[in-house]
C-alpha positions in Angstrom: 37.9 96.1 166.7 39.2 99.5 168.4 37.9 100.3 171.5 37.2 103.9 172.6 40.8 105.5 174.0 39.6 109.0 173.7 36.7 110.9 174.9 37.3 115.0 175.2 37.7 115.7 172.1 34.3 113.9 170.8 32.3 115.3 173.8 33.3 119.0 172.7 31.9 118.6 169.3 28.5 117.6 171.1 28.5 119.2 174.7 28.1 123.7 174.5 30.4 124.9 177.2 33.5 122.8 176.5 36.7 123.5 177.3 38.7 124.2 174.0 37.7 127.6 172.6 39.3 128.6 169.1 38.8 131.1 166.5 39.1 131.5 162.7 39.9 128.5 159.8 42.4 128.2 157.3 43.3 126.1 154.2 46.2 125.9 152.8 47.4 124.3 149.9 51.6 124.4 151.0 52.7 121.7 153.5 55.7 123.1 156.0 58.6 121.2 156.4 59.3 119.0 159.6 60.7 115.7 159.6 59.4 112.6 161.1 59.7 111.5 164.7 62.9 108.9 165.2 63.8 106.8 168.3 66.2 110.0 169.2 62.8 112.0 169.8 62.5 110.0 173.0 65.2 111.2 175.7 64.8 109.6 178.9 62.8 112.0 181.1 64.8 112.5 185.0 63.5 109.8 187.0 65.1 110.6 190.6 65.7 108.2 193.5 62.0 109.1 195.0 59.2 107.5 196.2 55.9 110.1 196.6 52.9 108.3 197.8 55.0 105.0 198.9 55.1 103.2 202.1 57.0 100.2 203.0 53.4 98.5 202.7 51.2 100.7 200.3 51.2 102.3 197.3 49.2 105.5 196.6 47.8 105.7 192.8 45.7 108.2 191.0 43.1 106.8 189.0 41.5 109.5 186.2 38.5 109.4 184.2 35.9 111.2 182.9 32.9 112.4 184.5 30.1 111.9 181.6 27.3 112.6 184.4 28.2 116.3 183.1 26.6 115.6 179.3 24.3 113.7 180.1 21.7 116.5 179.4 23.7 116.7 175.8 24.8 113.6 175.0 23.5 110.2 175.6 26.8 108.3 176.1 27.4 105.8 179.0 30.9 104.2 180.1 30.1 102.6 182.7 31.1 103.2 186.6 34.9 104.1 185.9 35.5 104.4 189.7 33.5 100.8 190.3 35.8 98.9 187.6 39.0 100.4 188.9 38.0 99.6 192.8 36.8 95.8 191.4 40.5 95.2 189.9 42.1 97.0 192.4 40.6 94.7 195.0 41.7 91.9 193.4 45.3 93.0 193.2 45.3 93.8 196.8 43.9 90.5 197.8 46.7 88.8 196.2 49.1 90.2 198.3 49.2 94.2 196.8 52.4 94.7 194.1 55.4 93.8 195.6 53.8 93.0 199.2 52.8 96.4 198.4 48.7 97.3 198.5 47.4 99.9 196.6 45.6 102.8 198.1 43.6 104.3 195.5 42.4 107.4 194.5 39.7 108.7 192.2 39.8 111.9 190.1 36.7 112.2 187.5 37.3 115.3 185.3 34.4 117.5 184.7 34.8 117.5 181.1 32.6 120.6 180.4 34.8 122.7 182.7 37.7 124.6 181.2 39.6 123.8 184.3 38.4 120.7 185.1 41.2 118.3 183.9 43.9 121.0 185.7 41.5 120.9 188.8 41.9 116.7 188.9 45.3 116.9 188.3 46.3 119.4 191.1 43.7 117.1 193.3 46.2 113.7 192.5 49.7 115.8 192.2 49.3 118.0 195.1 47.0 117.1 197.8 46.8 113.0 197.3 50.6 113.2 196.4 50.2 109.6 194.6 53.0 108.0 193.3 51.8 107.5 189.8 48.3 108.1 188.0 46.9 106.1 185.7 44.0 106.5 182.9 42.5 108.0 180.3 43.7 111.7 179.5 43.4 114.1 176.7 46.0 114.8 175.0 48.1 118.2 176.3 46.5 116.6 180.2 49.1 114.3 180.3 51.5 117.3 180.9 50.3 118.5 183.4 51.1 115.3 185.5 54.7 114.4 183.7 55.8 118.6 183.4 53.8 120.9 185.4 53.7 118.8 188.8 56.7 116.1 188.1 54.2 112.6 188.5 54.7 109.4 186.9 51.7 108.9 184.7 50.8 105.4 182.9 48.1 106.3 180.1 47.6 109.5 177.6 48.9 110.3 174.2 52.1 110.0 174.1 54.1 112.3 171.6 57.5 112.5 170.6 56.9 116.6 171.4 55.2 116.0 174.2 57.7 113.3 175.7 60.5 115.6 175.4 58.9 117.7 177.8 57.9 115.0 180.8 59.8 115.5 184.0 58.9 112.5 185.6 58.5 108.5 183.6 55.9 108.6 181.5 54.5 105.0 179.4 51.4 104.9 177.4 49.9 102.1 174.7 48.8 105.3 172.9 50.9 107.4 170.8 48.8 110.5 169.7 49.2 110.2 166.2 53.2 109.5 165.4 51.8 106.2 164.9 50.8 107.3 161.6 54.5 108.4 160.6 54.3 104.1 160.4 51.2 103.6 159.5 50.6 106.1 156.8 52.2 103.2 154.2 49.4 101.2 154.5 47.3 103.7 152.5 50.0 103.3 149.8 50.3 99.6 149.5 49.8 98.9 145.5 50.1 102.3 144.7 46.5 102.9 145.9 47.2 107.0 146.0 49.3 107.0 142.8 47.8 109.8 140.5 45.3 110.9 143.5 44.7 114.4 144.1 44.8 114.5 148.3 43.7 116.7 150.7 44.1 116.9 154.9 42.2 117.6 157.4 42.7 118.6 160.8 42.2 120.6 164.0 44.0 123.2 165.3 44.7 120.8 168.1 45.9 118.2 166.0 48.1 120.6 163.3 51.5 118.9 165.1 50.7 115.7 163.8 50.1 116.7 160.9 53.1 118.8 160.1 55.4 117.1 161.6 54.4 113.9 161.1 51.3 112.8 158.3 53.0 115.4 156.0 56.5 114.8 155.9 55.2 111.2 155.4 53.2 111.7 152.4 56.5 113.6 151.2 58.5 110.5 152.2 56.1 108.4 150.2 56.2 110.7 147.2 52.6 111.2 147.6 51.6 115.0 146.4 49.1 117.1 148.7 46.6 119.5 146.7 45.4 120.6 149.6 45.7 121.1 153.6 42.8 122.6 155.9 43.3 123.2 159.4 40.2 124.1 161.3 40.5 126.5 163.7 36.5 127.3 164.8 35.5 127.8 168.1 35.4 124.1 168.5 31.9 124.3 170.5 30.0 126.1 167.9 28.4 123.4 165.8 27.2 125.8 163.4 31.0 127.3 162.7 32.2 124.0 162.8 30.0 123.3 160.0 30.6 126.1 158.1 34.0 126.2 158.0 34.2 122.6 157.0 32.0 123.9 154.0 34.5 126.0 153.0 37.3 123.1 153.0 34.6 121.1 150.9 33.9 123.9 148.4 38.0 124.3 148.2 38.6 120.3 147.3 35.8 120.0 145.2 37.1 122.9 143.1 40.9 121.8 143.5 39.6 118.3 141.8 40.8 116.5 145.3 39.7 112.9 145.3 40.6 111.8 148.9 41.0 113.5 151.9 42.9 112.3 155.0 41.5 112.8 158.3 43.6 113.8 161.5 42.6 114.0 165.1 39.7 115.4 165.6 38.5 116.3 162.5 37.6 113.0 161.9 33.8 112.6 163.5 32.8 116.0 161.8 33.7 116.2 158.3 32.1 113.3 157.3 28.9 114.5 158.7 29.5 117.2 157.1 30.3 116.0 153.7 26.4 113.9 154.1 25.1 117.0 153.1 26.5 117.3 149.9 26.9 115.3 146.9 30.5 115.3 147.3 32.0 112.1 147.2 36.3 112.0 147.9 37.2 108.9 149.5 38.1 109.1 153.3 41.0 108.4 154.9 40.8 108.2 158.7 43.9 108.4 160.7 42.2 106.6 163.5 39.6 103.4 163.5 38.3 104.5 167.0 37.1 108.1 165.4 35.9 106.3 162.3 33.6 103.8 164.3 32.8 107.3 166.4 31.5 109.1 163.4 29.1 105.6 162.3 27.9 105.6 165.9 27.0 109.0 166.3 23.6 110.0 166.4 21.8 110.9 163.2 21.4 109.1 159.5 24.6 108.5 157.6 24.6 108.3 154.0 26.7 104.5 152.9 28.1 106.2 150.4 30.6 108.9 151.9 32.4 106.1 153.9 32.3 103.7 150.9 35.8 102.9 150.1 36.9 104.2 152.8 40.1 103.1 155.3 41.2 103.8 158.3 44.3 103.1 161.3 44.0 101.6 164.5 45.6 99.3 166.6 43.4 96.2 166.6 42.1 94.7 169.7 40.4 91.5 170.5 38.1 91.8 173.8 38.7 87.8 174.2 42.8 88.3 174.6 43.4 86.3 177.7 44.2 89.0 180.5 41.3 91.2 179.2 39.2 88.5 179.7 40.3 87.6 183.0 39.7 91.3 184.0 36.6 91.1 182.6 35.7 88.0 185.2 36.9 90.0 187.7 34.3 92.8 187.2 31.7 90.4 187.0 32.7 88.9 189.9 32.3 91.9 192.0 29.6 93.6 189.9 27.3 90.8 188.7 24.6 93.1 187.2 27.3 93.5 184.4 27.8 89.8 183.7 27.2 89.6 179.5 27.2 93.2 179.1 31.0 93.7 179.0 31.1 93.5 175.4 33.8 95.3 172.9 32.6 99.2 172.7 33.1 99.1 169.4 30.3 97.1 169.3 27.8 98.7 171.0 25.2 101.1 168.9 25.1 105.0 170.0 23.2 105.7 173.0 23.4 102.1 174.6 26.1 101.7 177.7 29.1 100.5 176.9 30.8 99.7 180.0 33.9 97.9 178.2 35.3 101.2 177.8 35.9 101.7 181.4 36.7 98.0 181.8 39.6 98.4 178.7 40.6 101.4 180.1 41.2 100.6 183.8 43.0 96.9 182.3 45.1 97.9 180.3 46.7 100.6 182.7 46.7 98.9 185.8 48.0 95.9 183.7 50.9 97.8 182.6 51.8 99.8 185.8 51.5 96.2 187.8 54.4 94.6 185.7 56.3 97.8 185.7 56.3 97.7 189.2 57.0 94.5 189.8 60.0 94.5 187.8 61.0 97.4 189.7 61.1 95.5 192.6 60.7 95.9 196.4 63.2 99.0 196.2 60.4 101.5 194.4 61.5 104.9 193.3 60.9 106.9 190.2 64.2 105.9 189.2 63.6 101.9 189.7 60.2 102.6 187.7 61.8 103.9 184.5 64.5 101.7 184.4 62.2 98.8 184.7 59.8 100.3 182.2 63.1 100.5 179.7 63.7 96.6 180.2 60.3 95.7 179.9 60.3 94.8 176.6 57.8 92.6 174.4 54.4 92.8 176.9 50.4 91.7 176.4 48.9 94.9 177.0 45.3 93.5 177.6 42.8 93.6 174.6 45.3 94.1 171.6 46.0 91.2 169.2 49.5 92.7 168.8 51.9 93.0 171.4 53.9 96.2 172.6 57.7 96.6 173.0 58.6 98.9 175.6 61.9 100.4 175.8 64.0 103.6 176.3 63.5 104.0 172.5 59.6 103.2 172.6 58.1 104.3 176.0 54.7 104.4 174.1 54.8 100.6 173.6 55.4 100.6 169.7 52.0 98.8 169.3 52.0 98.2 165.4 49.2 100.3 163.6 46.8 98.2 161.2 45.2 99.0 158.2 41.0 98.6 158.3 38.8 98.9 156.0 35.1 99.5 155.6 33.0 97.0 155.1 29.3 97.9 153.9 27.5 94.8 154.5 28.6 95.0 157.9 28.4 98.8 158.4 31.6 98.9 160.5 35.7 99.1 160.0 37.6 95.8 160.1 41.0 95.1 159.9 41.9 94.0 156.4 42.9 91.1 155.5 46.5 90.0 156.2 
């Protein structure tokens, strides 16, 4: 299954006072040209000969998360103690002699994620008065620049975009990608011709329209499949009822267009199906990401079989046994044994239980991948040593995923192949097809 990478964008659908405000909605029925993202989208960010936040015995690292104490009084959802699970593996790191004979000092930032400027306000907190050498976590998507543009940090974690890359003044490797996955993915939904003669529609948020022009649309082109229609919602993201009534309009547009499937970008994907629930509307779905599909099942409320029936989606498939996660997973235990048997994949757990894997995946995976960067770097620890080793890294067992990543100058984003899942009604969940 996909465990839960992202969390701002959900919460602002559900929590009044977000961050993102936007106006206005648009369809349109003409895709713009781009092309696709290629390995030459990836030029190597500077990396200079520096060492912020390092001693000849420590190692200073930001550690970022989200602070869901905030919603509570909107939003039942639980993640566990993000701060706890980094400490636990962070302690076992440092008894084992640090990284390089090197222990880690850590920091905490928890980003209020109601306040407009409370992912800037962590980041200035990590960049500028904890001067860390590197922070590592989950992020939202344009927060990652902040770190790798605006204040010139190395950052492990976030979406990383070809556009967004080219930007990063400091090194910069993710497992996530941010949607130019899709640019490889998208073929799945084509395998024996399944859109041939389809009339098909997209979907997406403002947020989310670079990914979509630039890389689900010239993709369809590639493929030869037609678009009817495109609809880029643009409403003040934290006004559920514009939300909803713009997403009417799409609906009323497709269903008069004779659209038969619609394909779902960023963070149009928990709404729109709600949304179509309330009509007898029917297209089959097409989810760009498993993680939002499994979102939209989870999420409070009833939810009619029959607008997900048939539907697909793209993720990269984990498997909360995999080896390291599992050890990490001891390790928490260990130190928190309240949480012994409750570490479970997130994907698994029903809306408004806790699901403390997510902070548990999340502070694995990135302190996995920042340890064997490191080390590879060796004792003499700069920004430059850092990206170079990231470079050579190559094939690496990012904890929790089946598949493995490749990480290279080409690929700082790890490369992690996207898999096609399907929904499965007996089961009322996505799972990875077979094969």
């Amino acid at each position: 299954m996909t465990s839960h990478h992202r969390w701002r964008r959900p919460l602002m659908l559900i929590a009044a006072g977000a961050a993102l405000v936007l106006a206005g909605c648009s369809v349109e029925s003409d895709d713009p040209p781009a092309s696709s993202p290629t390995s030459n989208a990836f030029p190597a960010p500077p990396a200079p000969a520096i060492s912020p936040g390092v001693t000849a015995d420590s190692i200073k690292i930001g550690f970022v998360y989200p602070d869901l104490e905030v919603v509570k009084q909107y939003v039942d959802i639980d993640h566990g103690d993000y701060q706890a699970t980094f400490q636990a593996l962070v302690d076992k790191v440092n008894a084992a002699g640090g990284i390089q004979g090197r222990k880690i000092i850590p920091v905490y930032g928890a980003v209020d994620v109601i306040s407009p400027a409370g992912a800037q306000e962590t980041c200035v907190k990590l960049t500028q008065d904890e001067k860390v050498f590197a922070v590592l976590g989950s992020l939202n998507a344009e927060d990652a620049l902040c770190y790798v543009q605006t204040h010139k940090t190395a950052l492990v974690g976030g979406d990383l975009t070809a556009e967004r890359y080219a930007k990063a003044q400091a090194p910069w490797v993710s497992d996530l990608r941010g949607g130019d996955e899709l640019a490889d993915g998208i073929e799945l939904f084509t395998a024996d011709n399944a859109l041939a003669g389809k009339k098909v529609a997209v979907v997406a948020y403002r947020d989310d329209q670079a990914s979509a022009d630039k890389v689900v649309l010239p993709a369809l082109r590639r493929l030869q499949v037609p678009v009817t229609e495109t609809g880029i919602l643009d409403a003040d993201i934290s006004d559920a009822a514009a939300v909803s009534q713009q997403f009417g309009v799409f609906i009323q547009k497709f269903r008069a267009a004779g659209v038969d499937t619609v394909l779902l970008v960023g963070g149009s994907q928990t709404q729109f199906p709600a949304e179509l629930g309330k009509t007898d509307y029917r297209p089959r779905l097409l989810f760009a990401s498993t993680s939002q599909a499994q979102a939209y099942l989870l999420s409070p409320g009833d939810h009619d079989p029959a607008v997900v029936t048939g539907a697909a989606a793209l993720g990269l498939v984990n498997d909360y046994s995999e080896p390291a996660n599992a050890a990490c997973v001891a390790t928490i235990e260990a130190a928190m044994p309240a949480l012994t048997g409750k570490l479970v994949d997130p994907a698994t757990v029903p809306s408004g239980e806790p699901g403390p894997g997510t902070s548990e995946g999340v502070a694995c995976r990135y302190l996995a991948l920042f340890q064997a960067i490191t080390e590879k770097a060796g004792e003499d620890l700069t920004y430059q040593s850092f990206q170079q080793a990231a470079f050579s890294l190559g094939s690496f067992q990012v904890p929790s995923y089946r598949d493995k990543a490749t990480y290279s100058r080409e690929t700082p984003h790890g490369a992690i192949p996207p898999r096609l899942y399907t929904f499965d009604p007996a089961r009322k969940n996505f799972f990875p097809a077979a094969g």
